[in-house]
Steps between C-alpha positions, in 0.01 A plus 500: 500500500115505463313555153331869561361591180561235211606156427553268243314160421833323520556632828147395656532170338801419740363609809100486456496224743720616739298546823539875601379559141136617469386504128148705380292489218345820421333419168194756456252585267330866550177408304541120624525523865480131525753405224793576752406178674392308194840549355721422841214167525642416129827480588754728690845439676497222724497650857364820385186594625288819373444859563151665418528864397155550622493333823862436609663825393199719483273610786203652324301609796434921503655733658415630859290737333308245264727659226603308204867372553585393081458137410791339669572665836761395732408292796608582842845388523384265827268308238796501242717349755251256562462395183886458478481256784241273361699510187833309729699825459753598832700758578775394294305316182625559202176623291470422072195621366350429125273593253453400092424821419850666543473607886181699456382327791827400666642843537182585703609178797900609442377894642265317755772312643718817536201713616544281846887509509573135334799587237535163404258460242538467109311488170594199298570676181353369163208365744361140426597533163911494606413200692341255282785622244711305737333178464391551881234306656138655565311367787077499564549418840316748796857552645498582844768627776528504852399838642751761509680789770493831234498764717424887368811669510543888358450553171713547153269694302302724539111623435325836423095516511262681316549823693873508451429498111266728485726719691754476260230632249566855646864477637654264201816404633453112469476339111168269505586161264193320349586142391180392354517475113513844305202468342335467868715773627324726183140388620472327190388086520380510869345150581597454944442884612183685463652801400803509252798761487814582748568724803600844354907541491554077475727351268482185340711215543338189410637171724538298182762711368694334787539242319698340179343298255507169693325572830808587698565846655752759284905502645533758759676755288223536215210499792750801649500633144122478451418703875777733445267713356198485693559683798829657667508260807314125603450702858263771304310282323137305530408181353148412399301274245110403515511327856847499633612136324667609219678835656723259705610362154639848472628484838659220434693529213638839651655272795656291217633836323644605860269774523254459835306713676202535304121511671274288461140710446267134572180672442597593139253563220251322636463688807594824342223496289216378723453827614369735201689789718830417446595623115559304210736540193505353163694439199885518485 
């Protein structure tokens, strides 16, 4: 059976090698673009070569209409599967993906992956950190693989765009769940986005609440426990964040709690509040 949404260091260490496994680094640093690399250059897994938020999972050209698209937008899904292939992964790969700062960035890849219809694909949970607590190797090598067959296939998740949310401004029948930090979500401590607040009616959930004190994601029940009460169904709901990275945290840990069928808004904040237009709430 593949690995579709976590696995454990102990797990990876006995088949990291094994040659239908594809293993990505996603290390990331939002006010460090380059510290991503610097890090995976340092030392990473041996054979795992490295995702760029910016460049690999991110297409930041405008929109059709020169509009603003937020500061991660998806790339075409041909360019995605592109990228796939020059990473070695095939139609069958079985995909681990890692981060050291507890799946912020990983969770972002593990959506990707499903957003073109690959299921096999997995966070390493506990990130680097589980890893080295192993006594595993690290490797500086530029690992390389031979190209790879992914093909698109239909997806798992699913989107919503800017229009669809401000729909549900006037008709609010789907819950909107922010997963930036609260004091972001109150417009309070804004450093990335020009303007700070939430979109009216959104709910706060922030992605490291995922999480238990050592880096690994909460049991399914108490995730189940913690979204019970945030909207009535996963099918009704919307997740967002500042640029669509952290949301799929979110997304991510409601596939762990059993729970799927949440959007994924990619614009998010960032988008949302590029145009002065769209309204703006505060506080609580």
């Amino acid at each position: 059976m593949p690995y579709t949404t976590l696995i454990d260091a102990e797990a990876l260490a006995r088949h990291y090698q094994d040659p239908n496994w594809v293993v990505i680094d996603c290390r990331h640093d939002l006010m460090n673009p380059a510290a991503g690399r610097q890090a995976y250059d340092g030392g990473h897994i041996p054979l795992a070569q490295h995702a760029n938020l910016d460049t690999d999972l991110s297409d930041k050209s405008l929109g059709p209409n020169g509009e603003f698209r937020g500061r991660h937008p998806l790339p075409q899904p041909t360019a995605f599967v592109e990228t796939l292939r020059r990473w070695g992964v095939n139609h069958g790969s079985q995909v681990v993906v890692y981060d050291a700062q507890g799946a912020m960035f990983a969770a972002r890849l593990w959506w990707m992956l499903r957003w073109v219809g690959h299921e096999a694909a997995a966070v390493l949970d506990g990130g680097l950190q589980a890893w080295q607590a192993l006594g595993m190797p690290l490797s500086t090598a530029a690992e390389t693989r031979p190209r790879g067959n992914a093909e698109p296939h239909a997806s798992l998740v699913r989107t919503v765009d800017v229009k669809d949310v401000l729909a549900n401004l006037q008709d609010p029948s789907r819950t909107v769940v922010d997963a930036r930090a609260p004091d972001r979500f109150r417009g309070e401590n804004e450093t990335i986005d020009p303007v700070g607040g939430h979109i009216p009616g959104a709910k706060n959930r922030f992605f490291k609440d995922n999480l238990n004190a050592d880096g690994r994601f909460k049991p399914a029940e108490q995730l189940r426990a913690d979204f019970a009460g945030l909207f009535d169904s996963p099918q009704n709901a919307i997740m967002q964040c500042g640029s669509g990275a952290t949301a799929c945290h979110n997304l991510l840990a409601l596939e762990i709690a059993g729970m799927p069928g949440a959007a994924l808004y990619p614009g998010s904040w960032s988008e949302w509040c590029a145009d002065p237009a769209r309204p703006v709430a505060r506080g609580e």
